[in-house]
C-alpha positions in Angstrom: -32.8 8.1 7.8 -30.2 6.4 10.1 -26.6 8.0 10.2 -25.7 5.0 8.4 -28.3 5.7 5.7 -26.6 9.3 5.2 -23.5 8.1 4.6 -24.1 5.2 2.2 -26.3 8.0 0.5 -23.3 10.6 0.6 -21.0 8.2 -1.0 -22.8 6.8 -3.5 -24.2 10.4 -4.6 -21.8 10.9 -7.6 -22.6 7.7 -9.4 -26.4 5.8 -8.6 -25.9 2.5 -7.3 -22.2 2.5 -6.7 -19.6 3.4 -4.1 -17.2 6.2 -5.7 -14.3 3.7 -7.0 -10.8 4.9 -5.7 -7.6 3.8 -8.6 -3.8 3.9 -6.9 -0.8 3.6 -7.9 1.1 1.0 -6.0 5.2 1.1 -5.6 6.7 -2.7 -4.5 10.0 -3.4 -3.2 11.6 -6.2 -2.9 15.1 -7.9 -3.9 12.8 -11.1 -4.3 11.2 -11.5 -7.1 9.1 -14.6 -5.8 7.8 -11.7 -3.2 6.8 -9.8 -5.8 4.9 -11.9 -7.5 3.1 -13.3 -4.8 2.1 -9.9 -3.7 0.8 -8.9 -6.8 -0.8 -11.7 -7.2 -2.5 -11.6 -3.8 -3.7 -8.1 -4.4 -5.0 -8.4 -7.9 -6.4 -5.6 -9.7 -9.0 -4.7 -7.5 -8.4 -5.5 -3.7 -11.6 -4.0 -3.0 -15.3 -3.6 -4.9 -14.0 0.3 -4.4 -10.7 0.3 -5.1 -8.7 -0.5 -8.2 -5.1 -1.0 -8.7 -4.2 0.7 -12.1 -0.6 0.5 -11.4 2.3 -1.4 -10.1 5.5 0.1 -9.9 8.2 -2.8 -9.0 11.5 -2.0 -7.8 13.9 -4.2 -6.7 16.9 -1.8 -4.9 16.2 0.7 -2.1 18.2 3.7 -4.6 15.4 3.0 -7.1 12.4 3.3 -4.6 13.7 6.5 -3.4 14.4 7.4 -6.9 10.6 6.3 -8.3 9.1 8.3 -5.0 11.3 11.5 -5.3 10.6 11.5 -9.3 6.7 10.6 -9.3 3.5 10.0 -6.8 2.2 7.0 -5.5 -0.7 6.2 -3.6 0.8 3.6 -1.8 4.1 1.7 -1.1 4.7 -2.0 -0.1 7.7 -2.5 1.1 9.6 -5.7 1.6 10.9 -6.0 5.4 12.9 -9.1 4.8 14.8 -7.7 1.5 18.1 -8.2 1.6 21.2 -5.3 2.0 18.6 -2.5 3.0 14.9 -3.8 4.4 12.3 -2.5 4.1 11.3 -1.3 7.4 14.5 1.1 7.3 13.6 2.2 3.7 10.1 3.2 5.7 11.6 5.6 8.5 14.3 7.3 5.7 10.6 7.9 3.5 8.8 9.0 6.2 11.5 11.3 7.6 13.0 12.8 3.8 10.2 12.7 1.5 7.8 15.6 2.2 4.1 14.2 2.4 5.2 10.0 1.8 2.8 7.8 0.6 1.3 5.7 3.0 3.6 2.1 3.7 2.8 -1.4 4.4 5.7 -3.2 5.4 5.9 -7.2 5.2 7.2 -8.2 8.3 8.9 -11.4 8.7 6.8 -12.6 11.3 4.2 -11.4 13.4 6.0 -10.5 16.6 8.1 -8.1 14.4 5.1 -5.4 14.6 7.0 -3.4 16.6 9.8 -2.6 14.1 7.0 -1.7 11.7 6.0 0.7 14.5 9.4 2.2 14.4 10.0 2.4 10.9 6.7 4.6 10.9 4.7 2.5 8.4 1.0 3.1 8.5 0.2 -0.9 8.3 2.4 -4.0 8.3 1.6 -7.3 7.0 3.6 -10.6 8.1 5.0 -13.5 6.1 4.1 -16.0 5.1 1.8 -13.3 2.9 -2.1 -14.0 3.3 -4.1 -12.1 0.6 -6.8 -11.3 3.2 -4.6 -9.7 5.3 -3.0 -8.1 1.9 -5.7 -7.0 0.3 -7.6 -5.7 3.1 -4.4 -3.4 3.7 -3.9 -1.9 0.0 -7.5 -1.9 -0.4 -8.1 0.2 3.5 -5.0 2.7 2.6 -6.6 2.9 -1.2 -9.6 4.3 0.3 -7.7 7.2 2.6 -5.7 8.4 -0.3 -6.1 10.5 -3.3 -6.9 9.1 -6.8 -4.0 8.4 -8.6 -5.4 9.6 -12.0 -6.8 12.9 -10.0 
């Protein structure tokens, strides 16, 4: 059996015929509600074959996102990086620096050349405007799989 082989065979072990299915919780934040939409929307329900979205938590002020995150866990946050009176990039770095084990973050940038705030603000992937769902969904759906289940 190839290495590949093994680990096809380890992760399909629990359920014949089927990768083990990973379900997050997703927080959004933006001041947009267009944004919103459109990322929901891109992402869908499930982003991947193994990974489900069986929540989305939608905030629209930076006090609420650090009130939803200090109250309850997420699996993962988007964060608006072009929201207006605090972005999201600097909502990233105060997460990543108060909240004791944060969620991973994808920040949406407001263009590509702007990766490197989304290096500073410490988010573990960023995603550009304008918002392609490829790009989107492949992001929720690669931090879905590192996570924990949200219903474990």
């Amino acid at each position: 059996m190839t290495a590949s082989n093994e680990i096809a065979t380890e992760a399909t072990a629990g359920r014949p015929g089927a990768a083990p299915l990973h379900q997050v919780s997703v927080l959004l934040y933006s001041d947009d509600i267009t944004t919103r939409d459109t990322v929901r929307a891109a992402v869908g329900r499930r982003p991947a074959k193994d990974v489900e979205v069986v929540r989305w938590f939608e905030c629209a002020t930076a006090a609420a996102v650090v009130s939803a995150v200090e109250a309850e866990r997420f699996d993962i946050l988007v964060l608006d990086g072009e929201a207006a009176k605090v972005g999201g990039m600097g909502l990233a770095r105060q997460l990543k620096n108060e909240i004791f084990d944060c969620p991973p973050i994808i920040v949406l940038t407001g263009r590509p050349q702007d990766s490197w705030l989304a290096a500073w603000s410490m988010a573990d992937l960023a995603v550009p405007h304008p918002l392609d769902p490829i790009a989107l969904t492949s992001a929720v759906a690669l931090l879905g799989r590192s996570g924990v289940d949200a219903t474990a």
